[in-house]
C-alpha positions as CSV (number, residue, x, y, z in Angstrom):
1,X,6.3,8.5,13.7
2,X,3.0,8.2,12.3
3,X,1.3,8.6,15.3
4,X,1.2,12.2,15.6
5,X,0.8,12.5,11.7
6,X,-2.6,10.8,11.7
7,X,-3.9,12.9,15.0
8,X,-3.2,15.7,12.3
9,X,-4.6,14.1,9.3
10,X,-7.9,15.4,8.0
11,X,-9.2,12.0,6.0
12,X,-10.8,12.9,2.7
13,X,-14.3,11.4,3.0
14,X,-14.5,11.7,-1.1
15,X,-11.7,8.8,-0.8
16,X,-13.2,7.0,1.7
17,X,-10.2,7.3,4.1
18,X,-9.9,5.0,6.7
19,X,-6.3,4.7,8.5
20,X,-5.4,1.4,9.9
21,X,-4.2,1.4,13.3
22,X,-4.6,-1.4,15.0
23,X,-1.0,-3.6,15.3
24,X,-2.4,-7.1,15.8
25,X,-4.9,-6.1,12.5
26,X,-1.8,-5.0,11.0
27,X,0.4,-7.7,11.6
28,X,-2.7,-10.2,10.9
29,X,-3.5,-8.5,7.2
30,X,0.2,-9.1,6.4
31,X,0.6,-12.7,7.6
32,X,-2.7,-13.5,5.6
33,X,-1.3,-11.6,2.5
34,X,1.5,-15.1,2.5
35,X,4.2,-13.0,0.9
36,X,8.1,-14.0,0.9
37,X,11.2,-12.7,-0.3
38,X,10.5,-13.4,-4.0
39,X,7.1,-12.1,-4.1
40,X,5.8,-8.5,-5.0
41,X,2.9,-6.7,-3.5
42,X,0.8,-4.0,-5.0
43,X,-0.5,-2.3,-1.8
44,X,-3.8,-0.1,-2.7
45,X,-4.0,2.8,-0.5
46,X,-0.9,2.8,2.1
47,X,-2.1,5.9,3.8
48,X,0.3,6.4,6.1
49,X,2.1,3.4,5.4
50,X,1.7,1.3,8.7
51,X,0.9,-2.4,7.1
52,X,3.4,-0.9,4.3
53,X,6.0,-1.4,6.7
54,X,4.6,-4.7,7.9
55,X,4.3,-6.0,4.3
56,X,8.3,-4.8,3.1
57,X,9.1,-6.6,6.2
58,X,8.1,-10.0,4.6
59,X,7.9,-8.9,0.7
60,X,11.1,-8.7,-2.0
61,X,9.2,-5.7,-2.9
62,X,6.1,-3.6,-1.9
63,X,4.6,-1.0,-4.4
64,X,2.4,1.2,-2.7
65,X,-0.2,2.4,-4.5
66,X,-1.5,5.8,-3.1
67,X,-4.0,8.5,-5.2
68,X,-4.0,11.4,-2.2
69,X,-1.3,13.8,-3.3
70,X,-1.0,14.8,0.3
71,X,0.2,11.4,1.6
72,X,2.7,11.0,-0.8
73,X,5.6,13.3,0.9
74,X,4.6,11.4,4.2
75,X,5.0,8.1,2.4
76,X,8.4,8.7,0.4
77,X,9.9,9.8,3.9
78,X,9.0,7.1,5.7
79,X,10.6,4.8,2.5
80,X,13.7,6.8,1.6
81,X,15.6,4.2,3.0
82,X,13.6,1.5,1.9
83,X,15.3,-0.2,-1.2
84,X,12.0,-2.7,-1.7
85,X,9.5,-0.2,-1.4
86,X,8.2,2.2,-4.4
87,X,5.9,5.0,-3.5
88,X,3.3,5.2,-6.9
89,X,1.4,8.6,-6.6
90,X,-2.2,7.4,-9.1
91,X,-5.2,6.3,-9.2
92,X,-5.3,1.8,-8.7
93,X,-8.3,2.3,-11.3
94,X,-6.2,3.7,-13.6
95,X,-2.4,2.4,-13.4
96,X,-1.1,0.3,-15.3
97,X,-0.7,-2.9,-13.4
98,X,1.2,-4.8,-15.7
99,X,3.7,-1.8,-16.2
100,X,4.4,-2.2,-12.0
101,X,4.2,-6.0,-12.0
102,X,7.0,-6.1,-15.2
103,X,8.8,-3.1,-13.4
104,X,9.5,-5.3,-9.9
105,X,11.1,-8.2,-12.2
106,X,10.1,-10.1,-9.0
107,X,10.3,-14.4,-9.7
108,X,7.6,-15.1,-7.7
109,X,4.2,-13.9,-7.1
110,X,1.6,-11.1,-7.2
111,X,-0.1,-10.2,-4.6
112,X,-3.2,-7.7,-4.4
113,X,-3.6,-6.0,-0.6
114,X,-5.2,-2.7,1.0
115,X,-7.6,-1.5,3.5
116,X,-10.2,-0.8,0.9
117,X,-13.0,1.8,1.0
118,X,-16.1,-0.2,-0.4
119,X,-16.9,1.7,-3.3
120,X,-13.8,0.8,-5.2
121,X,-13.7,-3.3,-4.5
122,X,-16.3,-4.3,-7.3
123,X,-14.4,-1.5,-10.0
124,X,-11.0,-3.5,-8.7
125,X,-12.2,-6.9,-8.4
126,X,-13.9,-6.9,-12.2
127,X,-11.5,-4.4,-13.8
């Protein structure tokens, strides 16, 4: 499915898009990420939402994080069936992470994952 969408895609360089494609990175990145049933992950910037499908696969719930208003009708397709998954259309910068983490009323951890573009890790990391 997303294939053909990201042949199509024109990244945003002003976002510092970066599509993840590989399936042994993808699969790696969610292994890594150690989440389980009772654990929620915030994803920042799901694109097209490959390693989103990778993380609901091993997450009670993934919250997707995306601020590109154009991958958010690609996103909520892929996920309309997905009852663990929630498509947030804003800014990571700017959303209120303890309104998402409360929201999930998951019992056991947090965890923080995304294919990042540089520019954004030290505003995340110390914000």
């Amino acid at each position: 499915m997303p294939d053909r969408q990201m042949e199509r895609f024109k990244t945003k360089k002003s976002l510092g898009q970066n599509f993840l494609q590989d399936g042994d990175a993808i699969e790696k990145i969610a292994d890594a990420c150690g989440a389980g049933p009772e654990d929620l992950v915030i994803e920042i910037g799901p694109g097209m939402g490959v390693l989103t499908e990778a993380l609901a696969e091993r997450a009670g719930k993934v919250a997707a994080v995306e601020l590109d208003d154009r991958l958010i009708p690609i996103l909520q397709r892929r996920f309309a069936g997905a009852d663990n998954v929630t498509i947030i259309h804003e800014d990571i910068l700017k959303a209120d992470l303890r309104g998402i983490i409360k929201d999930a009323a998951m019992p056991g951890s947090v965890k923080i994952v995304g294919n990042l573009p540089y520019y954004i890790t030290t505003p995340i990391l110390l914000g």
